[in-house]
C-alpha positions in Angstrom: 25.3 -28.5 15.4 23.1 -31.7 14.6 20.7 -30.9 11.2 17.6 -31.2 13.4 19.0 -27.9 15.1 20.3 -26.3 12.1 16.6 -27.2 10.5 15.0 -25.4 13.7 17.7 -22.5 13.2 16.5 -22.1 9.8 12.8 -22.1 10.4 13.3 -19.4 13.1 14.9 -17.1 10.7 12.2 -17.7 8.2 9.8 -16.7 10.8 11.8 -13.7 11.8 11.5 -12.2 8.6 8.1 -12.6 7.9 6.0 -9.7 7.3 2.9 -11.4 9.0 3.0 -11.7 12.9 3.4 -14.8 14.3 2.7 -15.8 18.0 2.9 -19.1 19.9 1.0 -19.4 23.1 1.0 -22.8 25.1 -1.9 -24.1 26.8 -2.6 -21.3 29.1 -2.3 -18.9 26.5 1.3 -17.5 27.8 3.1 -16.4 25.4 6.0 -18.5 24.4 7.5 -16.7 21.4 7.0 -14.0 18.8 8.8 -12.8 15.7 10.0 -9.4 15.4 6.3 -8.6 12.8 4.2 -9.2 16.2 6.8 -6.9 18.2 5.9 -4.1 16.0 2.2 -4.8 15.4 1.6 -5.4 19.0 4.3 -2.7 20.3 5.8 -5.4 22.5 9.0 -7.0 23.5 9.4 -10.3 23.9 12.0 -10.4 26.3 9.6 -8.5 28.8 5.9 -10.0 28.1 7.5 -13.4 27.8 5.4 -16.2 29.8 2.6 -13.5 30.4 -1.1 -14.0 29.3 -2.2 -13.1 26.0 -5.3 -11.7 26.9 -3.7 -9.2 29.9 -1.6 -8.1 26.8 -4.2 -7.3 24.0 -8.5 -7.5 24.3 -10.0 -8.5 21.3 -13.6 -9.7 22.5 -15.2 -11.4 25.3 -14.7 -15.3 24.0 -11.4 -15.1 22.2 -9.8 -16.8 25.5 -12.8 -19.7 24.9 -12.5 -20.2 21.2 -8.6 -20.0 21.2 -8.8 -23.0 24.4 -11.3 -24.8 22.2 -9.3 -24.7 19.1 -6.3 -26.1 21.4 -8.3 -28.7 22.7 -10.3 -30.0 19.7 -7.0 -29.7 17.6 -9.3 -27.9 15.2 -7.8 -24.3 13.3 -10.1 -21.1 12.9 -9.7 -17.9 11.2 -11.5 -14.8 12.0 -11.7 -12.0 10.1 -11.5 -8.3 10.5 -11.6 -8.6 14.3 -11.0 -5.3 16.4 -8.3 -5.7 18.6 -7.1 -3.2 21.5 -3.6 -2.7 22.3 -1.4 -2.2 26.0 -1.2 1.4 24.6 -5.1 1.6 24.1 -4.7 1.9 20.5 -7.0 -0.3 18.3 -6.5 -2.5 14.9 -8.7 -4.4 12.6 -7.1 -7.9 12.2 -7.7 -10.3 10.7 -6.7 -13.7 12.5 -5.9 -17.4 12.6 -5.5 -19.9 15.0 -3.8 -23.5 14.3 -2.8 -26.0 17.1 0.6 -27.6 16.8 0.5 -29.7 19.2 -2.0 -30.5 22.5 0.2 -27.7 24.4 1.1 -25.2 21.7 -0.9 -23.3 19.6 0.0 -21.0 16.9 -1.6 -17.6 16.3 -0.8 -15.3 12.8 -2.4 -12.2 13.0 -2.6 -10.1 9.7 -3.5 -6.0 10.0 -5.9 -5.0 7.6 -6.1 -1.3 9.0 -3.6 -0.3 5.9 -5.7 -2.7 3.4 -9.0 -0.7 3.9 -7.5 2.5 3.8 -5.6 1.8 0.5 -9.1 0.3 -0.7 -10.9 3.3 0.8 -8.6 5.6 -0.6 -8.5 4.3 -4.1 -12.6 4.5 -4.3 -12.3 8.0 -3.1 -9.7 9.0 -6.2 -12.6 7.2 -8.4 -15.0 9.2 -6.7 -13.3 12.0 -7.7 -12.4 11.7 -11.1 -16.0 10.8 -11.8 -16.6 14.2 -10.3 -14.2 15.6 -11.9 -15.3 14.4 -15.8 -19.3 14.7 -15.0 -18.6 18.2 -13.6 -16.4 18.8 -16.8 -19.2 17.9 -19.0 -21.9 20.1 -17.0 -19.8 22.9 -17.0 -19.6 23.2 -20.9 -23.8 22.5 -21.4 -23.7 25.2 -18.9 -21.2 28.2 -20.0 -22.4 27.5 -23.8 -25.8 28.9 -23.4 -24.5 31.5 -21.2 -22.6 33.1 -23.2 -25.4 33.5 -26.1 -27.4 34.8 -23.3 -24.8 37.2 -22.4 -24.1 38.3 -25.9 -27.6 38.7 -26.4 -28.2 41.0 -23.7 -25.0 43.3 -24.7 -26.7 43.4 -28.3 -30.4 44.4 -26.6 -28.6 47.1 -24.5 -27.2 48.9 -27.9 -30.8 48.9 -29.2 -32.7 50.2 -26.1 -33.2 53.9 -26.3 -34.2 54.6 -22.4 -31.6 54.4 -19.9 -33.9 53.3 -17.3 -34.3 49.5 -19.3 -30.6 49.2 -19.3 -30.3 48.4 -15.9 -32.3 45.6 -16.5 -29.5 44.4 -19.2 -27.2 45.1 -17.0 -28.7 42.8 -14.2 -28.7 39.9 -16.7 -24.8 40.0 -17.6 -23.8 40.4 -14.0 -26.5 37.3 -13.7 -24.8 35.6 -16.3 -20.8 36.3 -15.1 -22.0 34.9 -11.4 -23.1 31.6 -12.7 -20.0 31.9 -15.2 -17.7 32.2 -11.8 -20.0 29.4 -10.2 -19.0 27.1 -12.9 -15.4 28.0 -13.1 -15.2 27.0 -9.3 -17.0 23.8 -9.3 -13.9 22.8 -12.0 -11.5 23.9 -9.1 -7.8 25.3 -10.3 -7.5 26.2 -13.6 -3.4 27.1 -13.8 -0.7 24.3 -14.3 0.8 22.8 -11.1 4.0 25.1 -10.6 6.4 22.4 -8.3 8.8 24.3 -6.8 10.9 23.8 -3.4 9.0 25.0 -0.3 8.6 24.9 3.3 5.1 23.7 4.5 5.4 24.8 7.8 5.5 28.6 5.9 2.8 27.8 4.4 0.8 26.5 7.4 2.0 30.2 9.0 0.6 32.1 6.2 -2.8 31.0 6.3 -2.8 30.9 10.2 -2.5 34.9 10.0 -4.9 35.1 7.6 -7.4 32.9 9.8 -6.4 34.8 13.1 -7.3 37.9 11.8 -10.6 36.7 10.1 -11.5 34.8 13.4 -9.4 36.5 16.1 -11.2 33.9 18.8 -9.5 30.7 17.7 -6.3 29.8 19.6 -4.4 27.9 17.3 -2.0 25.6 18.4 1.3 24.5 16.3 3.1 21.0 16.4 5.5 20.8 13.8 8.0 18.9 13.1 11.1 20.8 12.4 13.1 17.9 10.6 10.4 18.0 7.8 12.2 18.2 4.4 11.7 20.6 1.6 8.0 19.6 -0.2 8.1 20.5 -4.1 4.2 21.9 -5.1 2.4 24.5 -5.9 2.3 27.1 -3.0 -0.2 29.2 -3.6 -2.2 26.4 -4.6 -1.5 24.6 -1.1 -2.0 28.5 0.7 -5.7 27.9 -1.2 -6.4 24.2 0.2 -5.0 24.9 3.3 -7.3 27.9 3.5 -10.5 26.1 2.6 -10.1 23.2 4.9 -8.8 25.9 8.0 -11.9 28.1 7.2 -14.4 25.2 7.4 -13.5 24.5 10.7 -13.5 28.1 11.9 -17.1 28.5 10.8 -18.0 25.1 12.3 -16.8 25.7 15.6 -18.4 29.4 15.5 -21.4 28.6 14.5 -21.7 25.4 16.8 -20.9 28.2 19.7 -17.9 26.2 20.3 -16.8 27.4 24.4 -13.4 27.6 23.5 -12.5 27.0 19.9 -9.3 25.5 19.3 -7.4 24.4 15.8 -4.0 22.1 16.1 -1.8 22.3 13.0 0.3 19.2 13.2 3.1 18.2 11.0 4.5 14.9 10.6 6.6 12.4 8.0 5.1 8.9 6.9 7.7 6.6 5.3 6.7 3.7 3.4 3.3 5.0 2.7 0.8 3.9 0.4 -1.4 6.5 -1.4 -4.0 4.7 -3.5 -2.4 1.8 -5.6 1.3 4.0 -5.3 3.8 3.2 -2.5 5.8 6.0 -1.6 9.4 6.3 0.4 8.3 9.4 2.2 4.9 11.5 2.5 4.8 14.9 4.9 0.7 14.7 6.4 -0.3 17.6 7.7 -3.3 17.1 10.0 -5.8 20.1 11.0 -7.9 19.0 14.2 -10.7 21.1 15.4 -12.9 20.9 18.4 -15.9 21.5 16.9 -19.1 19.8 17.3 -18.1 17.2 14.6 -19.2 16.4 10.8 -22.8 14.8 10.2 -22.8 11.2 9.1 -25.2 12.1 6.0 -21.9 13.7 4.6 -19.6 10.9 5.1 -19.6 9.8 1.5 -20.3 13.2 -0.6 -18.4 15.5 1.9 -15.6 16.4 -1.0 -18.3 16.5 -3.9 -18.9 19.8 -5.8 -21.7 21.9 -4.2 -22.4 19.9 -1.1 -22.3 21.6 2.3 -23.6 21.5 5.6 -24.0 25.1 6.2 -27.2 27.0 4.8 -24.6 30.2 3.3 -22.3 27.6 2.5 -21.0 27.2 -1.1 -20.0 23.2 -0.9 -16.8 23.8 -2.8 -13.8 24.9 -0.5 -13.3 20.9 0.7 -13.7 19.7 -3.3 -11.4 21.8 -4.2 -8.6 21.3 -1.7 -8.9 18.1 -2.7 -8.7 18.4 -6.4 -5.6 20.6 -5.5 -4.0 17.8 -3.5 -4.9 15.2 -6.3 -2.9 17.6 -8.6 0.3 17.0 -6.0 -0.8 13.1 -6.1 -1.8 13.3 -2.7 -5.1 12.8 -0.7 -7.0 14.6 1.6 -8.9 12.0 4.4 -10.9 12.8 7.5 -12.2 11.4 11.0 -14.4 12.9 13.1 -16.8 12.9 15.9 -18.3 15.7 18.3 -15.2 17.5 19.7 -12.5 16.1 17.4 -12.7 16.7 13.6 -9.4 15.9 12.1 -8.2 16.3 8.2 -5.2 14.7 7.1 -3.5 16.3 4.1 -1.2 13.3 2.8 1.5 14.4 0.3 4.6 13.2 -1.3 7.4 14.7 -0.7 9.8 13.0 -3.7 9.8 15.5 -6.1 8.2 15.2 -9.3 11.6 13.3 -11.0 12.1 10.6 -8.4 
C-alpha cells in the first residue's frame, strides 16, 4: 500500500468515528458515501441507499435540492441552522447543517442533531424553574403559617373565655379555617419525608395505582406496554405510587370532563441508555410514559403547567403535576410532556443507577 492510500485509509477511519454525520453527494445529489453517525441519524444503510437521491431519502424543505446545487456550482459553503428534517420512517429532527463543495462533482454535507441539545437546555431551565419555585414557595409558606398559628392560638384562648356555647362554633369555624390553609401550605411545599431508596419494581407500581384509577374511574380502558427486561429502580415507592397517581388522575379528569368517546390511558415502559438529564449523563434511565387521548393541554399552560397552584380545571387544586415533579426531582429525575388534541403524553425520566453508582 502506497502512503497516498494508507493517507485515504486513515482519513476514512477518522470519519468513521466521528460523532457528527458526514455525507458526500456528487453532482446529482446521489449519495456517494456515509459514515456510520449518518447511518444512525438517518436510520440508513449505505450499502442499500447507495447512488440513490438524497432528497427521495430525507425532506427537509422545498429549496434544499436548489441551495445544495448552488453551493456545488458556485463552489461557495453554507450552514443552516436548526432546520427540520423528515426521515424514510416519517420521523422528524431539528438539524443543524452545512454544506462545503470539494470539488465541482462532490459536495460534502455534515449534519449535526440538535433535538438532544434543546432538550438538555429545556430541561435544565425547567429544574431552575423549579427550584425557584421551590425557594419562593419556601419563603411564602413561613410568612404564611406564622400568622396562622397566632391566629389559631388566639382563637383556642377566646373559646376558654366565651361563656355561651352557641359563640363557640364560631371559634371553632376559625381553627378549622386556619388548619385548611395550614394543609394548603404544607402541599404547595410537596413531600415532607426523606427519600427512602429502596429496590423496587416500577411496573408494580404502575399496577397499583392502575387499580386505584380503575376503580375511581371504571370507564377508562387502560392499556399496558411494558417492558419486561426493565431492571430493579431504587426510590421511594410510595412517593412514586403518589406522582404516578397525580399525573394518572389528571388525565382521567381531562378526558371525563372533555366527554372523551372512548377514553383510553397507555402505560408504557421503556430503558434510555446514555441519557442526559439536565447537565448529568446517565448509563441507564427507565421513562415511563402515560399517554391519554384526551382533548389536549392548553398552550397558556405550556410554561407554568408544573408551578404550585396553577390548573386548568375550575375544582382543580394546581398541585398534583408540581408535586410529581418535585417528587421525581428528589429521585434526580424529570418529568416532560407533549401534547396536542387526542394525544397528551408525560414522560417520567428516572435513573435507574442506584444512589452509590
Amino acid at each position: 500500500m502506497n502512503s497516498r492510500d494508507q493517507h485515504l485509509g486513515m482519513y476514512q477511519r477518522l470519519l468513521e468515528h466521528m460523532s457528527t454525520a458526514v455525507l458526500l453527494l456528487n453532482d446529482q445529489l446521489q449519495l456517494q458515501w456515509m459514515n456510520p453517525a449518518a447511518e444512525a441519524l438517518l436510520a440508513l444503510s449505505l450499502a442499500r441507499v447507495r447512488a440513490q437521491a438524497l432528497l427521495e431519502l430525507i425532506h427537509v424543505d422545498e429549496t434544499i435540492g436548489e441551495r445544495l446545487s448552488q453551493s456545488l456550482r458556485e463552489r461557495h459553503p453554507f450552514t443552516q441552522r436548526e432546520a427540520r428534517l423528515t426521515l424514510a420512517t416519517g420521523d422528524t429532527l431539528t438539524v443543524d447543517y452545512t454544506a462545503s463543495p470539494i470539488s465541482e462533482h462532490e459536495l460534502l454535507l455534515e449534519v449535526e442533531p440538535r433535538d438532544r441539545l434543546l432538550r438538555i437546555s429545556r430541561e435544565e431551565a425547567l429544574q431552575a424553574r423549579q427550584e425557584t419555585i421551590k425557594i419562593l414557595t419556601r419563603g411564602l409558606a413561613h410568612e404564611v403559617k406564622n400568622p396562622l398559628g397566632g391566629i389559631r392560638g388566639a382563637a383556642q384562648l377566646l373559646e376558654r373565655d366565651l361563656q355561651d356555647p352557641a359563640q363557640a362554633e364560631f371559634t371553632h369555624i376559625i381553627i378549622e379555617e386556619v388548619d385548611r390553609l395550614r394543609d394548603l401550605v404544607d402541599s404547595m411545599l410537596g413531600p415532607n419525608h426523606v427519600v427512602r431508596h429502596s429496590a423496587l419494581n416500577i411496573h408494580r407500581v404502575l399496577e397499583h395505582v392502575a387499580v386505584l384509577l380503575t376503580a375511581e374511574y371504571p370507564c377508562i380502558n387502560i392499556i399496558r406496554d411494558y417492558d419486561p427486561s426493565l431492571p430493579a429502580l431504587h426510590g421511594d415507592e410510595s412517593q412514586l405510587i403518589q406522582a404516578i397517581l397525580n399525573i394518572m388522575r389528571n388525565a382521567a379528569q381531562a378526558m371525563i370532563e372533555g366527554t372523551t368517546e372512548q377514553p383510553e390511558l397507555v402505560l408504557r415502559t421503556r430503558a434510555r441508555r446514555q441519557f442526559t438529564l439536565g447537565a448529568k449523563r446517565h448509563r441507564l434511565v427507565c421513562k415511563v410514559a402515560i399517554i391519554d387521548n384526551g382533548p389536549g393541554i392548553s398552550d397558556g399552560f405550556g410554561e407554568t403547567l408544573f408551578y404550585p397552584m396553577v390548573s386548568g380545571r375550575a375544582e382543580g387544586s394546581g398541585l398534583g403535576l408540581s408535586i410529581a415533579q418535585s417528587i421525581l426531582h428528589q429521585h434526580h429525575g424529570l418529568i416532560e410532556y407533549e401534547s396536542r388534541p387526542g394525544h397528551t403524553e408525560f414522560r417520567l425520566l428516572i435513573p435507574l443507577e442506584t444512589p452509590h453508582d
